[in-house]
PDB file of N, CA, C and O in Angstrom:
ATOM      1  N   UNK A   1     -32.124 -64.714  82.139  1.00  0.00           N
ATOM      2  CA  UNK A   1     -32.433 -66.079  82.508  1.00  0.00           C
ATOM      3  C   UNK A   1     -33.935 -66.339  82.430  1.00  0.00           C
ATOM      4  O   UNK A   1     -34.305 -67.377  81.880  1.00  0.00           O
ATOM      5  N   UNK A   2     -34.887 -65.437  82.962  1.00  0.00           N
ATOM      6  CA  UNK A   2     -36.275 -65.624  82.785  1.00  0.00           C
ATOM      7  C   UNK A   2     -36.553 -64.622  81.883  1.00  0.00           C
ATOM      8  O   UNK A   2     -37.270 -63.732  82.342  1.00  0.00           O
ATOM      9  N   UNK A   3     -36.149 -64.476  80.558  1.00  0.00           N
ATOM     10  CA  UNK A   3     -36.815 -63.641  79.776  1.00  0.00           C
ATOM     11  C   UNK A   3     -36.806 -62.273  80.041  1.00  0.00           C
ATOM     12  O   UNK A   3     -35.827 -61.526  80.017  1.00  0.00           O
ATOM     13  N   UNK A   4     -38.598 -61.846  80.434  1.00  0.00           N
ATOM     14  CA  UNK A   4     -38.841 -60.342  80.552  1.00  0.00           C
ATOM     15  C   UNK A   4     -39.350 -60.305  81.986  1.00  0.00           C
ATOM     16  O   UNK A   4     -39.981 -59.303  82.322  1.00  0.00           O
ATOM     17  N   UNK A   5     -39.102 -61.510  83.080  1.00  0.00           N
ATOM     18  CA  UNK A   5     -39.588 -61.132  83.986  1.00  0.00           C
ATOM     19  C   UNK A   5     -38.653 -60.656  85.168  1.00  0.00           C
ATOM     20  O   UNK A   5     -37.464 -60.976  85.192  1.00  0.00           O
ATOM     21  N   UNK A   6     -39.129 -60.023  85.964  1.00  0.00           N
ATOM     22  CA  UNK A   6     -38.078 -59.075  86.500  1.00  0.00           C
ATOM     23  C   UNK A   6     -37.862 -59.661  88.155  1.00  0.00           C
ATOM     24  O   UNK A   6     -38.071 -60.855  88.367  1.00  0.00           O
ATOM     25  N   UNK A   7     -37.576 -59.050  88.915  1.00  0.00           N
ATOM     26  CA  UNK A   7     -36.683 -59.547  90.487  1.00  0.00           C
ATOM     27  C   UNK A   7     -38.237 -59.874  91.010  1.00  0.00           C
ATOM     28  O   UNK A   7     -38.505 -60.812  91.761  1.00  0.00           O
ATOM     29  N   UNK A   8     -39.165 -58.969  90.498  1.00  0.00           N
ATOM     30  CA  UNK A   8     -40.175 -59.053  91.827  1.00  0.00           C
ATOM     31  C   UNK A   8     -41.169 -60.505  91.307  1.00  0.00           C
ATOM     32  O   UNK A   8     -41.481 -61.318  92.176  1.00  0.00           O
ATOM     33  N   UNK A   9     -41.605 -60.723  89.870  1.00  0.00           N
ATOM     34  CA  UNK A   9     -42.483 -61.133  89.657  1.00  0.00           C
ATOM     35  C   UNK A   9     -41.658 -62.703  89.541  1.00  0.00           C
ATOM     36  O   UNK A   9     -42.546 -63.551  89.630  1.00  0.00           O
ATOM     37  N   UNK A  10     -40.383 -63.338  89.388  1.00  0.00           N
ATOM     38  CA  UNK A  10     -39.749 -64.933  90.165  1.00  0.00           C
ATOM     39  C   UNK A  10     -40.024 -64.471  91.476  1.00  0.00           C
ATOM     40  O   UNK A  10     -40.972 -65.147  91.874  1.00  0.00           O
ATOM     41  N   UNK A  11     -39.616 -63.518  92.507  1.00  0.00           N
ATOM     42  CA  UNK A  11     -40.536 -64.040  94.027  1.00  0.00           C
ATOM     43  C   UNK A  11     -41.740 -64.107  94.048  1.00  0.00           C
ATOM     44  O   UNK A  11     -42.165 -64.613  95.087  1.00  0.00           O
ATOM     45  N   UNK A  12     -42.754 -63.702  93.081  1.00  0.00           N
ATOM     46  CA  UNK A  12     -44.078 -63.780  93.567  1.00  0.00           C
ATOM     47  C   UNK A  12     -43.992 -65.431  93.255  1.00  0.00           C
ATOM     48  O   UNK A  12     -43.863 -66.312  94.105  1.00  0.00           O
ATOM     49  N   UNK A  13     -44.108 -65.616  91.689  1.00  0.00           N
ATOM     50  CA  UNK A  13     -44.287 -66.843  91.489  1.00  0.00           C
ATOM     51  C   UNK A  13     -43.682 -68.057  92.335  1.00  0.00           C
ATOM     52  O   UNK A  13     -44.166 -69.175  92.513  1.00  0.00           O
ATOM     53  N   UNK A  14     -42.187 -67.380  92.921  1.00  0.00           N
ATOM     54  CA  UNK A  14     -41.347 -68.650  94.086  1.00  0.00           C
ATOM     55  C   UNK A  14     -42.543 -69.319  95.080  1.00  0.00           C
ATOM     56  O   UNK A  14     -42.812 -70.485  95.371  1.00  0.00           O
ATOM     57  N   UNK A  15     -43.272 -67.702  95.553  1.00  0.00           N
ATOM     58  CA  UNK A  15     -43.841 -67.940  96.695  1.00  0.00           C
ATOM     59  C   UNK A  15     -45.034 -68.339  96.395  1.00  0.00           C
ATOM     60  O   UNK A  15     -45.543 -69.032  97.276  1.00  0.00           O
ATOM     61  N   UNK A  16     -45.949 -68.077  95.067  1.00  0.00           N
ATOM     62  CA  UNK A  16     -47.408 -69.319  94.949  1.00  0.00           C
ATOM     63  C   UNK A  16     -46.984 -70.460  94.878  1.00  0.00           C
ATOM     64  O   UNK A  16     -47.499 -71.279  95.639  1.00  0.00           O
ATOM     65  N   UNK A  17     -45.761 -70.976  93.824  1.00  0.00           N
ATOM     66  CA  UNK A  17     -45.313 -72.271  94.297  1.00  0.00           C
ATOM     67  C   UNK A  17     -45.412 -72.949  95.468  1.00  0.00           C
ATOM     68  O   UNK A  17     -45.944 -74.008  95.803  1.00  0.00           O
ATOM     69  N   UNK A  18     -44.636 -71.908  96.147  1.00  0.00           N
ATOM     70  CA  UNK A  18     -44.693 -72.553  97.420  1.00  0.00           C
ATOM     71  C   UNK A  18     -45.549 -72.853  98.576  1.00  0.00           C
ATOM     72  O   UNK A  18     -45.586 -73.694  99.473  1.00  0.00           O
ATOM     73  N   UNK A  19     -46.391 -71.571  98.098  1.00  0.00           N
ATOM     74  CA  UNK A  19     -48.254 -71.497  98.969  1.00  0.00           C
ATOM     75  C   UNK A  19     -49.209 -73.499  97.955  1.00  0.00           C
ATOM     76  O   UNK A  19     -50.089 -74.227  98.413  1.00  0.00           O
ATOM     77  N   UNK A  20     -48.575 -73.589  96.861  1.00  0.00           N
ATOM     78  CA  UNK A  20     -49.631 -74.773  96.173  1.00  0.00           C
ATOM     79  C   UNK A  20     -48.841 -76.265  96.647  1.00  0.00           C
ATOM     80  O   UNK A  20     -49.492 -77.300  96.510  1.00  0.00           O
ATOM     81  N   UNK A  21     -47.706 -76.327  97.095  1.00  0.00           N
ATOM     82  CA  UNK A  21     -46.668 -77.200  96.904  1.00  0.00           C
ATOM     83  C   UNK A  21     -46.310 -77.700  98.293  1.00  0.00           C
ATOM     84  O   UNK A  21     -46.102 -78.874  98.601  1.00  0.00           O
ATOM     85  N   UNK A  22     -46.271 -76.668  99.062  1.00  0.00           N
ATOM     86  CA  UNK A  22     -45.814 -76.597 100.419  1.00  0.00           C
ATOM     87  C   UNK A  22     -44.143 -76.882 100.394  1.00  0.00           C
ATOM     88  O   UNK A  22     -43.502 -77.109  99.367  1.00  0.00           O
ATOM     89  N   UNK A  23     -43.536 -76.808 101.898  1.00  0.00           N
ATOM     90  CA  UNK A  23     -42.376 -76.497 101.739  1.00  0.00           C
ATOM     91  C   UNK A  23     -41.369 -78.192 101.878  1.00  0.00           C
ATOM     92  O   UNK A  23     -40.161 -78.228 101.646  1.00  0.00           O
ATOM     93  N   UNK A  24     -42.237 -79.512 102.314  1.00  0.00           N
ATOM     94  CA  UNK A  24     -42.180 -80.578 102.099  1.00  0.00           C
ATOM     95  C   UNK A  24     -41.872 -81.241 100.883  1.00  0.00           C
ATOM     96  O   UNK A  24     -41.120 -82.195 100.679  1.00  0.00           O
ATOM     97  N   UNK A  25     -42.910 -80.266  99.747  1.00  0.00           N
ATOM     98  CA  UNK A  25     -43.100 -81.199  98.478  1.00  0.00           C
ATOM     99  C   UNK A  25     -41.903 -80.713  97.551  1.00  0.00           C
ATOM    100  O   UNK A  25     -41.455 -81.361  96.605  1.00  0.00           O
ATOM    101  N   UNK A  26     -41.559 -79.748  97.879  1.00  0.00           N
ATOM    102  CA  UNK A  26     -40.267 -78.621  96.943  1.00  0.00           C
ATOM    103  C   UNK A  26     -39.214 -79.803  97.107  1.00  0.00           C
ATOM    104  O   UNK A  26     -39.410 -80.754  96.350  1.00  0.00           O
ATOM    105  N   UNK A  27     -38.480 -79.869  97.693  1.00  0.00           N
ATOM    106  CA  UNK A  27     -37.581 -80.488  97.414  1.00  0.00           C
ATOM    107  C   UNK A  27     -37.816 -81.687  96.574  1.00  0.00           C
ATOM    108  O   UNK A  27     -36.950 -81.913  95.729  1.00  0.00           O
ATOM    109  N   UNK A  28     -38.833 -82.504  96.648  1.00  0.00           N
ATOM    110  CA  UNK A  28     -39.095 -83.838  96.144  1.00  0.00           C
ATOM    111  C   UNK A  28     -39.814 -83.339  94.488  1.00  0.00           C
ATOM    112  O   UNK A  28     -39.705 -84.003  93.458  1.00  0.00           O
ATOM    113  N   UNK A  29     -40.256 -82.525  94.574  1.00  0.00           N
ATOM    114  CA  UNK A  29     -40.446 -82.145  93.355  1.00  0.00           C
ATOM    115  C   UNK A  29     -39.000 -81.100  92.083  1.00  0.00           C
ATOM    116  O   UNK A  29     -39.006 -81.004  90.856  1.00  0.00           O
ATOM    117  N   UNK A  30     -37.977 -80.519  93.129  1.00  0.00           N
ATOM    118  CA  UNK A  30     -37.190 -80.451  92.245  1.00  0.00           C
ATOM    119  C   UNK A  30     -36.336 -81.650  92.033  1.00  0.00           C
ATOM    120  O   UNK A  30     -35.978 -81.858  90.874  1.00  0.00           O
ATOM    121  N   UNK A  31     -35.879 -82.625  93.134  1.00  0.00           N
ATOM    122  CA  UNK A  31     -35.259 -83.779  92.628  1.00  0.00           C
ATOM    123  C   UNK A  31     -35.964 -84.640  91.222  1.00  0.00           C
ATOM    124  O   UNK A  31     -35.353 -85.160  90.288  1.00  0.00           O
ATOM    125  N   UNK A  32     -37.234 -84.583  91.425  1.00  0.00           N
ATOM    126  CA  UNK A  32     -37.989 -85.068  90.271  1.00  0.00           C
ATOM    127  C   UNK A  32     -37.369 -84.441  88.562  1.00  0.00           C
ATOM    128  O   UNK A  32     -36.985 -84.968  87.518  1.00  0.00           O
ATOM    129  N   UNK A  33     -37.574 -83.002  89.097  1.00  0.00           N
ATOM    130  CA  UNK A  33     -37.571 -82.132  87.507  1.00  0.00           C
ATOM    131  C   UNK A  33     -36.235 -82.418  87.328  1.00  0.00           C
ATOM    132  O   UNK A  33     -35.879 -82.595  86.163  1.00  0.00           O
ATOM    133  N   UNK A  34     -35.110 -82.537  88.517  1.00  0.00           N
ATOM    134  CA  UNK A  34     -33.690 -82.475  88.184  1.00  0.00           C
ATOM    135  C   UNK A  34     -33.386 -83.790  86.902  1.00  0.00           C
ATOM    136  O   UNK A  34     -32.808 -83.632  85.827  1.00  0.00           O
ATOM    137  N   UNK A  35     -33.977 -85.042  87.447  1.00  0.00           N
ATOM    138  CA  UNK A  35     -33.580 -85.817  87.547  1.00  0.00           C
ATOM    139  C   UNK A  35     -34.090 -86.146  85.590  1.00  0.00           C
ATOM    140  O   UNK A  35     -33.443 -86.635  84.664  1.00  0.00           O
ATOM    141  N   UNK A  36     -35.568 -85.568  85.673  1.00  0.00           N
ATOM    142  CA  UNK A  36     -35.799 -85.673  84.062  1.00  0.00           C
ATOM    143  C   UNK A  36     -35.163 -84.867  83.185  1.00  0.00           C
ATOM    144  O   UNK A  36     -34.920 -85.103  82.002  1.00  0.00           O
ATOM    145  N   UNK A  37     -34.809 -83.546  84.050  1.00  0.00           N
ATOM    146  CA  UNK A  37     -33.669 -83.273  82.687  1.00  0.00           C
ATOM    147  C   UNK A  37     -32.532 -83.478  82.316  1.00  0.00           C
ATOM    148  O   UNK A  37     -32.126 -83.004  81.254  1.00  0.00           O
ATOM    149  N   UNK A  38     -31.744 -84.253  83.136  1.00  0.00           N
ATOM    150  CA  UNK A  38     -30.745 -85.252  82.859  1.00  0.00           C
ATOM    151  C   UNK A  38     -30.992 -86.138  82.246  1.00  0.00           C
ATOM    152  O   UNK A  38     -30.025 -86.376  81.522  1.00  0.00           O
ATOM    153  N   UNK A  39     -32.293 -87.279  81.990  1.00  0.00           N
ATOM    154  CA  UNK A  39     -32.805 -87.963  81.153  1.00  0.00           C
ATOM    155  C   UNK A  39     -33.002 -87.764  80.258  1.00  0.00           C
ATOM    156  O   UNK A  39     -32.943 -88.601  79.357  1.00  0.00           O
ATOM    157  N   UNK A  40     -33.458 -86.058  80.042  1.00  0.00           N
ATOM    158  CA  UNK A  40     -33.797 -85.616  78.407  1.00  0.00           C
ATOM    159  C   UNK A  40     -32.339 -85.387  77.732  1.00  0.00           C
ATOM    160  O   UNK A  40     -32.148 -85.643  76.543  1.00  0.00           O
ATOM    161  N   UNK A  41     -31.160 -84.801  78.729  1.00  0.00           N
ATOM    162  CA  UNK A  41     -30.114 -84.229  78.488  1.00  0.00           C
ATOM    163  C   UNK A  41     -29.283 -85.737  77.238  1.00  0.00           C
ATOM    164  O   UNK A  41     -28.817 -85.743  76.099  1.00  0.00           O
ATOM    165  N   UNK A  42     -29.505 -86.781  78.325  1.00  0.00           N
ATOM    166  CA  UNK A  42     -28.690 -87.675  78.072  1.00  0.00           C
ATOM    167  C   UNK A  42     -29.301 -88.173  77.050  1.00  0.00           C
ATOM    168  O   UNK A  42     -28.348 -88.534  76.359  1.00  0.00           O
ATOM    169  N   UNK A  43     -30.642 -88.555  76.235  1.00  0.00           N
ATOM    170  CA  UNK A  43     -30.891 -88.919  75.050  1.00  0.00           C
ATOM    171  C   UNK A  43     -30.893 -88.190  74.220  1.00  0.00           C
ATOM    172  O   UNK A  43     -31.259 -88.510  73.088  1.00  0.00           O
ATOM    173  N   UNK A  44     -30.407 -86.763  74.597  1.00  0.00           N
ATOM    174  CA  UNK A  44     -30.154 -86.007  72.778  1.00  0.00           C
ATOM    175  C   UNK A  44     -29.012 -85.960  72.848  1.00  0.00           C
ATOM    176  O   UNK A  44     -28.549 -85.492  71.809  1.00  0.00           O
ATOM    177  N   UNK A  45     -27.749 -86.389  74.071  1.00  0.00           N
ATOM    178  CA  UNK A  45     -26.376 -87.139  73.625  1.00  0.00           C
ATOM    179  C   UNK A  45     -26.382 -88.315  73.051  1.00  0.00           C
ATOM    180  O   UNK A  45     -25.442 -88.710  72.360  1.00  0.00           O
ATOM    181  N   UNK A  46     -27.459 -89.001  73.284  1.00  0.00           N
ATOM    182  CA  UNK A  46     -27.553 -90.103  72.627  1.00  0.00           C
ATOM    183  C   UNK A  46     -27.565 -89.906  71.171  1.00  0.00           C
ATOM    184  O   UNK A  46     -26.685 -90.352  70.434  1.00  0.00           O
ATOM    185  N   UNK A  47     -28.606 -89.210  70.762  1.00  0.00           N
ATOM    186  CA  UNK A  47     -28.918 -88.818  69.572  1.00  0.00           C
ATOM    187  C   UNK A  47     -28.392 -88.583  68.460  1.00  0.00           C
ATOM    188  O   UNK A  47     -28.575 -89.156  67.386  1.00  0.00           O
ATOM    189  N   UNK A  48     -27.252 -87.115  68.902  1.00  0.00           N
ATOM    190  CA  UNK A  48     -26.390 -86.718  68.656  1.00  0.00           C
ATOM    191  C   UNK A  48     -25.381 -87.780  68.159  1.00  0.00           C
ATOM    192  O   UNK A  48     -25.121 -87.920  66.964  1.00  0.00           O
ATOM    193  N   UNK A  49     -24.926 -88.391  68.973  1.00  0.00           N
ATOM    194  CA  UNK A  49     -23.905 -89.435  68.948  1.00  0.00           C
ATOM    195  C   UNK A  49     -24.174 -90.411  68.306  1.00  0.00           C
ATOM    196  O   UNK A  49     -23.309 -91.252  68.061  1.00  0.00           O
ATOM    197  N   UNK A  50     -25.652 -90.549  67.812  1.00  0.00           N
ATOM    198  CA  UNK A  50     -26.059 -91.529  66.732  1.00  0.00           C
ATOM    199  C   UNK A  50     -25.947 -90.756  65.301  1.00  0.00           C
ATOM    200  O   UNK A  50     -25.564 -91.452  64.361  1.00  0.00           O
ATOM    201  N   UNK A  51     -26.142 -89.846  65.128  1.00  0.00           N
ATOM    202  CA  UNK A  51     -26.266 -88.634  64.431  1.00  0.00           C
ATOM    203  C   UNK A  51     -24.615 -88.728  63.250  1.00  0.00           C
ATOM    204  O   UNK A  51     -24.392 -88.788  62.040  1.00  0.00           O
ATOM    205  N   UNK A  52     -23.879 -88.695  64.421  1.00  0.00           N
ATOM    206  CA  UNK A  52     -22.598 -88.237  63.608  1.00  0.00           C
ATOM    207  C   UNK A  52     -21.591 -89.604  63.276  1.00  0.00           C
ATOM    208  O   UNK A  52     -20.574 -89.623  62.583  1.00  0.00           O
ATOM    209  N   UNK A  53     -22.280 -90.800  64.064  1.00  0.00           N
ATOM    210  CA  UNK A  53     -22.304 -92.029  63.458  1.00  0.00           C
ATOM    211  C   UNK A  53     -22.070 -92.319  62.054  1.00  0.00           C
ATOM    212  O   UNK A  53     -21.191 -92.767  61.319  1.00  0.00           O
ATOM    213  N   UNK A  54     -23.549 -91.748  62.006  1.00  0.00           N
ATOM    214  CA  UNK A  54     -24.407 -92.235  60.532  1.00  0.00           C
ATOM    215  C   UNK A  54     -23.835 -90.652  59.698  1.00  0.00           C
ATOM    216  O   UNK A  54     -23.707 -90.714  58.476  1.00  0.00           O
ATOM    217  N   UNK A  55     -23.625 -89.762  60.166  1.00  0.00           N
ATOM    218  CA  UNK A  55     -22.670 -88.566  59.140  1.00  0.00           C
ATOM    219  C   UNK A  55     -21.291 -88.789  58.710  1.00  0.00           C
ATOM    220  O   UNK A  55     -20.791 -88.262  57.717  1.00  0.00           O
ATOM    221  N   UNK A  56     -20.404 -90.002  59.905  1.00  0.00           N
ATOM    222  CA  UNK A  56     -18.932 -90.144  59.834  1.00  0.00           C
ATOM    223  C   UNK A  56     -19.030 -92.073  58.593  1.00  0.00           C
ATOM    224  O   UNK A  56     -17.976 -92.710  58.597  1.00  0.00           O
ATOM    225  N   UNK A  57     -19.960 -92.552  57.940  1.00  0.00           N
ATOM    226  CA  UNK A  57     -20.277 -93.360  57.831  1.00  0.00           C
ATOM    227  C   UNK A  57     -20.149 -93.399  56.435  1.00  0.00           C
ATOM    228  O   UNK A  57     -19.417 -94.224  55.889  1.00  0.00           O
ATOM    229  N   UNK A  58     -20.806 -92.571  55.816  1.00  0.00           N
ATOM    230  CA  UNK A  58     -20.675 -91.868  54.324  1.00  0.00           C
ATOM    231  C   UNK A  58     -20.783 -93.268  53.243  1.00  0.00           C
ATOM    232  O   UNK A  58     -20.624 -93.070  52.039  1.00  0.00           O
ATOM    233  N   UNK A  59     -21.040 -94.572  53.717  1.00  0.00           N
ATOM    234  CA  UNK A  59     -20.264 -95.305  52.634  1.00  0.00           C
ATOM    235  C   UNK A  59     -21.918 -96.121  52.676  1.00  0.00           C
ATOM    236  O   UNK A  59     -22.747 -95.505  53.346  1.00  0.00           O
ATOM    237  N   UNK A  60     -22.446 -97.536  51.961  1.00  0.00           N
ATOM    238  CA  UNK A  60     -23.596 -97.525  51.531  1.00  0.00           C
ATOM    239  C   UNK A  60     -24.087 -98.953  52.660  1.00  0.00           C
ATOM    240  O   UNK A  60     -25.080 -99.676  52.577  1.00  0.00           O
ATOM    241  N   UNK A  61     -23.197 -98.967  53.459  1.00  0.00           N
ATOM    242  CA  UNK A  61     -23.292 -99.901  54.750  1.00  0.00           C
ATOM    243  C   UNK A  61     -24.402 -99.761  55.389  1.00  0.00           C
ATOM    244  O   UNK A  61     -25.049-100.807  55.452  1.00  0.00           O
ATOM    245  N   UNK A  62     -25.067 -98.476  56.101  1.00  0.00           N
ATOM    246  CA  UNK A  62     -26.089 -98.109  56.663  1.00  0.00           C
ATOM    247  C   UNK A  62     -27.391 -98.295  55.673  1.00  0.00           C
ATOM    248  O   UNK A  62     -27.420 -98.437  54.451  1.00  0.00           O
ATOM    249  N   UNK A  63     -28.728 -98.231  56.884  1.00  0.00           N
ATOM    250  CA  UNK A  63     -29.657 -98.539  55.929  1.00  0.00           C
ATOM    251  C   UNK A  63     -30.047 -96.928  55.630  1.00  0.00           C
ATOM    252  O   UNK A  63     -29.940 -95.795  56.100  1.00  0.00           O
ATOM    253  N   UNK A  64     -30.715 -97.883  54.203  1.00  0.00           N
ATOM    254  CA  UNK A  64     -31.445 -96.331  53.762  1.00  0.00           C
ATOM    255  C   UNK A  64     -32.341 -96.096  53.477  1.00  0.00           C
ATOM    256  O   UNK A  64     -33.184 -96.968  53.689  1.00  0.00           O
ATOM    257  N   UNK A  65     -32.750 -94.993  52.910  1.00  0.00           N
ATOM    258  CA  UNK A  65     -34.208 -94.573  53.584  1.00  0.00           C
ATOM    259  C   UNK A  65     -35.228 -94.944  52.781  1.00  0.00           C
ATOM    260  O   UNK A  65     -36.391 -94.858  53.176  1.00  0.00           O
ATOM    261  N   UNK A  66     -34.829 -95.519  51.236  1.00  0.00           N
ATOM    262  CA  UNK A  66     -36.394 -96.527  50.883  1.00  0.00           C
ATOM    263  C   UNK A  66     -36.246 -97.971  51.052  1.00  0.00           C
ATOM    264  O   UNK A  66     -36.844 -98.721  50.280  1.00  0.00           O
ATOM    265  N   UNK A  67     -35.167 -98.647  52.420  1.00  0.00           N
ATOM    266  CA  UNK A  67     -35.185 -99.598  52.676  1.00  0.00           C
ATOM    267  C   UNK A  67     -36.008-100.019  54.070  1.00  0.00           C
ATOM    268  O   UNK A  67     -35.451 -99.891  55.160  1.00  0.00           O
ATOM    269  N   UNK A  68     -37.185-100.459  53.975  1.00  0.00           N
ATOM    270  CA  UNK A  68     -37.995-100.315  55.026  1.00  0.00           C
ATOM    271  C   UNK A  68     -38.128-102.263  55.832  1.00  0.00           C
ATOM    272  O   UNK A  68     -38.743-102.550  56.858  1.00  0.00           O
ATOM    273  N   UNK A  69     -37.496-103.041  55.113  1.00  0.00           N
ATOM    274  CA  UNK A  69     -37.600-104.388  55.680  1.00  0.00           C
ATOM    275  C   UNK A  69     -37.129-104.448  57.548  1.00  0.00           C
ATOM    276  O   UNK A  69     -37.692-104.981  58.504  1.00  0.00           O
ATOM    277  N   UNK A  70     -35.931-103.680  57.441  1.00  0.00           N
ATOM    278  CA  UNK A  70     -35.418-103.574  58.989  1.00  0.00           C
ATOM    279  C   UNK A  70     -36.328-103.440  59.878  1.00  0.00           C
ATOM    280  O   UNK A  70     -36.496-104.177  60.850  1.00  0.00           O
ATOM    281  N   UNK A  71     -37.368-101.863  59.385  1.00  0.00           N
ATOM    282  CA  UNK A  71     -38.340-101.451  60.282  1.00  0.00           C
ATOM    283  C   UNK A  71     -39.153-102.669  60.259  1.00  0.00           C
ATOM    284  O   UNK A  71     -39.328-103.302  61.300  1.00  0.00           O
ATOM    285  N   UNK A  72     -39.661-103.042  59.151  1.00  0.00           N
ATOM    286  CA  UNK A  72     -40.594-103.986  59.209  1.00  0.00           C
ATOM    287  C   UNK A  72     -40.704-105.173  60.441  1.00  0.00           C
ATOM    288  O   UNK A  72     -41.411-105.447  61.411  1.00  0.00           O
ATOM    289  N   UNK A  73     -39.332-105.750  59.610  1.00  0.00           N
ATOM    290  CA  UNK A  73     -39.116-107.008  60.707  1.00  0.00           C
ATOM    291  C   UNK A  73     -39.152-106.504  61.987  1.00  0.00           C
ATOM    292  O   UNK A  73     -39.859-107.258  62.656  1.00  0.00           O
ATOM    293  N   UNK A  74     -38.549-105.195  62.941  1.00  0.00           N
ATOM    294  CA  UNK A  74     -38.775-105.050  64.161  1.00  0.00           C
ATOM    295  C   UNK A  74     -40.433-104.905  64.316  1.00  0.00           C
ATOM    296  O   UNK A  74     -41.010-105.514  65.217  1.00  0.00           O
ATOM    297  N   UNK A  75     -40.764-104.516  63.886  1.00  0.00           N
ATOM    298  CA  UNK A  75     -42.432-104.679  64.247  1.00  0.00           C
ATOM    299  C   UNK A  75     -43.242-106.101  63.933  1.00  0.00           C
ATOM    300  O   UNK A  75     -44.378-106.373  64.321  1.00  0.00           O
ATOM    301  N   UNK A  76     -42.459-106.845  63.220  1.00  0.00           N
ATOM    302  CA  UNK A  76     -43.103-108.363  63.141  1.00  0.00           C
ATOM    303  C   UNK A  76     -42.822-109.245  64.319  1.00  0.00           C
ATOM    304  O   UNK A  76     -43.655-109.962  64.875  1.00  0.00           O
ATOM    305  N   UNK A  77     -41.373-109.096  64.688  1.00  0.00           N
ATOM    306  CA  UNK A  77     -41.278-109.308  66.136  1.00  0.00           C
ATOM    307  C   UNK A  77     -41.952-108.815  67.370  1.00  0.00           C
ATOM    308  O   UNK A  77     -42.339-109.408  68.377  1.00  0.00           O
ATOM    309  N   UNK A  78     -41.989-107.428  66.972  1.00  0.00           N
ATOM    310  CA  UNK A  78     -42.743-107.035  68.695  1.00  0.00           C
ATOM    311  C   UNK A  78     -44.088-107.798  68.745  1.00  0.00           C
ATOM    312  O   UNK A  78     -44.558-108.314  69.759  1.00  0.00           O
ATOM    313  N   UNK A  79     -44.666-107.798  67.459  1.00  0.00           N
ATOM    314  CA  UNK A  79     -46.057-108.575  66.780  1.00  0.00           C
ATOM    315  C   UNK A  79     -46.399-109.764  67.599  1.00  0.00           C
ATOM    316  O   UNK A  79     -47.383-110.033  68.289  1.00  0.00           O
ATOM    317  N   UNK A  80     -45.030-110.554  67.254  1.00  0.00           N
ATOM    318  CA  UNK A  80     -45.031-111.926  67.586  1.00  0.00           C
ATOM    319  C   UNK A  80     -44.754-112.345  69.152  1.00  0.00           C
ATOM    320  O   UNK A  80     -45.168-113.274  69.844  1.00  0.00           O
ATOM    321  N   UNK A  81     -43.734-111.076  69.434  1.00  0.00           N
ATOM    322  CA  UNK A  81     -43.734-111.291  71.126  1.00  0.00           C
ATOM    323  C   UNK A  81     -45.465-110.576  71.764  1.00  0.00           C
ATOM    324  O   UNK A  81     -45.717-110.961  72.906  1.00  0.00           O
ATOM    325  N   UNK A  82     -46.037-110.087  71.431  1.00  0.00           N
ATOM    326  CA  UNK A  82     -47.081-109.414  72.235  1.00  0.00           C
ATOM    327  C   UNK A  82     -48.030-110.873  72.101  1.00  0.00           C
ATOM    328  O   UNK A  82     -48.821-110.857  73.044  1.00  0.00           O
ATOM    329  N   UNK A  83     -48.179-111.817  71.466  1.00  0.00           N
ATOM    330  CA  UNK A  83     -49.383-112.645  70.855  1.00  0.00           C
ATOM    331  C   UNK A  83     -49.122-113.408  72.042  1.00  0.00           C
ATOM    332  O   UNK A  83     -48.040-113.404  72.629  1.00  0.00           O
ATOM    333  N   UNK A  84     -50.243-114.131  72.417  1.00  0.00           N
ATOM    334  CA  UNK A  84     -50.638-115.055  73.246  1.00  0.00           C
ATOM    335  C   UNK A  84     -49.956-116.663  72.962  1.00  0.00           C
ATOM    336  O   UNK A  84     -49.884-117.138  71.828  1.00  0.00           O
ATOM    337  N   UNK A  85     -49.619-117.174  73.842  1.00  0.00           N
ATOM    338  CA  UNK A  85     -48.612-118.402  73.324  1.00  0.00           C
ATOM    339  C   UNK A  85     -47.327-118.661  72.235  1.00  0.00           C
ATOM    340  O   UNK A  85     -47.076-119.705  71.634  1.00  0.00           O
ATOM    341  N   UNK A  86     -46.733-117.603  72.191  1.00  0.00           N
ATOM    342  CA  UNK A  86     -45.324-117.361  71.417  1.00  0.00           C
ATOM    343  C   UNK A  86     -44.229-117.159  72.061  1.00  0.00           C
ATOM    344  O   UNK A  86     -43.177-116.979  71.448  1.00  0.00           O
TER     345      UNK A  86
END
């Protein structure tokens, strides 16, 4: 699980954690880490699931890749929403 490190050297490190962190901040700091790797988890399901979309798709419907107007236009919009009085 940790590689090459062994029983003693996860308690040392448990316990500087816990000497820099205190025993207050631990919990609020693993809910934190929990919580982003469910966020990371869930956009490479996303991903994925966009992925096999565009693999189960095969036909010339999707855009392709020296068709760049799509990208374009989304950036002419964000363009036009960021400008002052639009």
């Amino acid at each position: 699980m940790f590689g090459n490190l062994g029983m003693w050297e996860v308690l040392i490190l448990l316990f500087i954690v816990l000497l820099l962190f205190g025993a207050k901040r631990l919990p609020e700091i693993g809910g934190a880490l929990g919580k982003g790797i469910r966020e990371f988890k869930g956009s490479i399901r996303e991903v994925e699931g966009e992925m096999r979309e565009i693999g189960k798709g095969g036909d010339s419907s999707g855009p392709r890749s020296d068709d760049t107007s799509g990208a374009q236009q989304g950036a002419d919009e964000r363009e036009a929403k960021d400008r002052p009085g639009s």
